[in-house]
NULOGU-828651 format. One record per residue (C-alpha): residue number from 0; residue in three letters; z, y, x. Coordinates in nm, 3 decimals. Each point is the difference from the previous one (the first is absolute). Layout:
% residues N
+-----+-----+---------+---------+---------+
|   n | res |       w |       v |       u |
+-----+-----+---------+---------+---------+
| NUM | Ala |       Z |       Y |       X |
...
+-----+-----+---------+---------+---------+
% end
This chain:
% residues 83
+-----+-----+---------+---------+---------+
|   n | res |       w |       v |       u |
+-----+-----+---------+---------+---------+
|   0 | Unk |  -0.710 |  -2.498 |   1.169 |
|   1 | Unk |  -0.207 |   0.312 |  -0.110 |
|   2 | Unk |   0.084 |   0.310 |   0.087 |
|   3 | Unk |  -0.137 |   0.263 |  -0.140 |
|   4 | Unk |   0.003 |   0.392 |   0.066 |
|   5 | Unk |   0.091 |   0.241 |  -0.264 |
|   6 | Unk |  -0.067 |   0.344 |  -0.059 |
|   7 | Unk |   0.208 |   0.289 |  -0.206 |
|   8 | Unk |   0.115 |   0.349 |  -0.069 |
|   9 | Unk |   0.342 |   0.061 |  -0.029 |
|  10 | Unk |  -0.004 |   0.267 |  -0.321 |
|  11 | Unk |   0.377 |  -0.024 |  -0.047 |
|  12 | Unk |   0.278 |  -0.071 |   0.249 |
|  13 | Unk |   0.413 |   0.095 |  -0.131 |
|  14 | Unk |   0.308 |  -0.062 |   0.202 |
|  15 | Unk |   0.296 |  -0.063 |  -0.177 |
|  16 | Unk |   0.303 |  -0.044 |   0.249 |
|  17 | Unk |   0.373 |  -0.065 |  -0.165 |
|  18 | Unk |   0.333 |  -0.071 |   0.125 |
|  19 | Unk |   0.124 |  -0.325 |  -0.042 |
|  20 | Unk |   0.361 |  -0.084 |  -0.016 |
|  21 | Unk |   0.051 |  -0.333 |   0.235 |
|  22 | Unk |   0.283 |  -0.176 |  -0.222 |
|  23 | Unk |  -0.177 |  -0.009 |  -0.285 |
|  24 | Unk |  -0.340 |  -0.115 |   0.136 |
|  25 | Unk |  -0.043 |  -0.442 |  -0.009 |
|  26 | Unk |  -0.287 |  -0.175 |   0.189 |
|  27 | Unk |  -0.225 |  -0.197 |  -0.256 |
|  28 | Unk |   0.113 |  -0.361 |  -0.050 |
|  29 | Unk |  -0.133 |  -0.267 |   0.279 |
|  30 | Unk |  -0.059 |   0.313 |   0.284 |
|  31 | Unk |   0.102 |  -0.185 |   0.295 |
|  32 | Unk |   0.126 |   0.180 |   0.247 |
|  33 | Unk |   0.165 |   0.232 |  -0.287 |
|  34 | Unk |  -0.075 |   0.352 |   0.157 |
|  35 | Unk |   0.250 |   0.284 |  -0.096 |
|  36 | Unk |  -0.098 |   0.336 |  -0.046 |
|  37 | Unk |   0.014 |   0.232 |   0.297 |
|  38 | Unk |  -0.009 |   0.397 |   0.023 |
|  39 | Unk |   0.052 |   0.028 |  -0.430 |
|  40 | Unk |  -0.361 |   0.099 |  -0.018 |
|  41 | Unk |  -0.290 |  -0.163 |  -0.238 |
|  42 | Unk |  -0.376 |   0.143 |  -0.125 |
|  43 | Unk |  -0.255 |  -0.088 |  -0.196 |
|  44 | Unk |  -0.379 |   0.126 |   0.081 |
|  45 | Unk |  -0.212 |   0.007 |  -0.312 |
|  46 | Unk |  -0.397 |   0.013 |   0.097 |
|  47 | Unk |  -0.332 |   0.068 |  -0.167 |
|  48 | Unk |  -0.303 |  -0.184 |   0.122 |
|  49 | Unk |  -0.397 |   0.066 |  -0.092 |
|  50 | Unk |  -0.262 |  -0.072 |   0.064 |
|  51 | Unk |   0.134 |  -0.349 |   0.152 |
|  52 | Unk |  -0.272 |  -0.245 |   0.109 |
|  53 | Unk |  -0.130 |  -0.215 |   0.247 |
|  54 | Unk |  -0.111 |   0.193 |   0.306 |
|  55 | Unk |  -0.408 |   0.052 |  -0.025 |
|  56 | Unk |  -0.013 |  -0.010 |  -0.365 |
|  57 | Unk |  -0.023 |   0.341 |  -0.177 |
|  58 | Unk |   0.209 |   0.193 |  -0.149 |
|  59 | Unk |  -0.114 |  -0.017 |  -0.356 |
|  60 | Unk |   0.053 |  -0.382 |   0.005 |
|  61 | Unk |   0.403 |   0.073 |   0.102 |
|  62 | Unk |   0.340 |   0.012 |  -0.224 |
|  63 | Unk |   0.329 |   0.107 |  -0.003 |
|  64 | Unk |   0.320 |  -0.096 |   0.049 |
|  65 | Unk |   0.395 |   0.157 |  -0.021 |
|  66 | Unk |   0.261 |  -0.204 |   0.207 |
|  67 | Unk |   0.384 |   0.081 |   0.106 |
|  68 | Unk |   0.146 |  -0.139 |   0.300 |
|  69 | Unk |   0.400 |   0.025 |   0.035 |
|  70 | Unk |   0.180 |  -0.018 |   0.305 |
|  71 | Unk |   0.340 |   0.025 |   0.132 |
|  72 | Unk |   0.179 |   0.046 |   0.320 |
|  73 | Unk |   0.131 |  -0.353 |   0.097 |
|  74 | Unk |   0.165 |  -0.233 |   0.300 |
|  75 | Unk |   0.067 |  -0.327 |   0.012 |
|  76 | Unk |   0.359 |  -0.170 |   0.006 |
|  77 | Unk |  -0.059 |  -0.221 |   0.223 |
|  78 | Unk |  -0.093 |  -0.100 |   0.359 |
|  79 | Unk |  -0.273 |  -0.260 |  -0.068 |
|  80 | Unk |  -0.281 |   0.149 |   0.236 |
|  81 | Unk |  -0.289 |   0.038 |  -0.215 |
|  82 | Unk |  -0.274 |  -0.258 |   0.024 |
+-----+-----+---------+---------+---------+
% end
């Protein structure tokens, strides 16, 4: 498989963090374990990327992008050790 190493500036990075109430949060259909939600707390970090490109090419030959990544504060409900 090729790997290959990326370069970027980060021109934009928000934190969004939220309560989230535990009873009425459901794991997606099909999540095996189900996890359950653990400490009430979720975010979502939006980021700004330029000048993205492989690393040793320059910079006028890079784009951006925008992503969000969510995450929440989970555990598992049950024992199965983790593989």
């Amino acid at each position: 498989m090729l790997r290959v190493r990326s370069t970027a500036t980060i021109a934009r990075r928000l934190l969004v963090n939220y309560r989230v109430d535990p009873k009425g949060w459901r794991p997606a259909p099909g999540a095996v374990p189900a996890p359950t939600v653990s400490g009430g707390v979720g975010g979502v970090c939006f980021i700004a990327l330029r000048h993205l490109r492989p690393a040793g090419i320059p910079l006028r030959w890079g784009f951006a992008a925008r992503t969000s990544l969510h995450r929440f504060a989970v555990s598992e409900t049950t024992t199965t050790p983790a593989m």
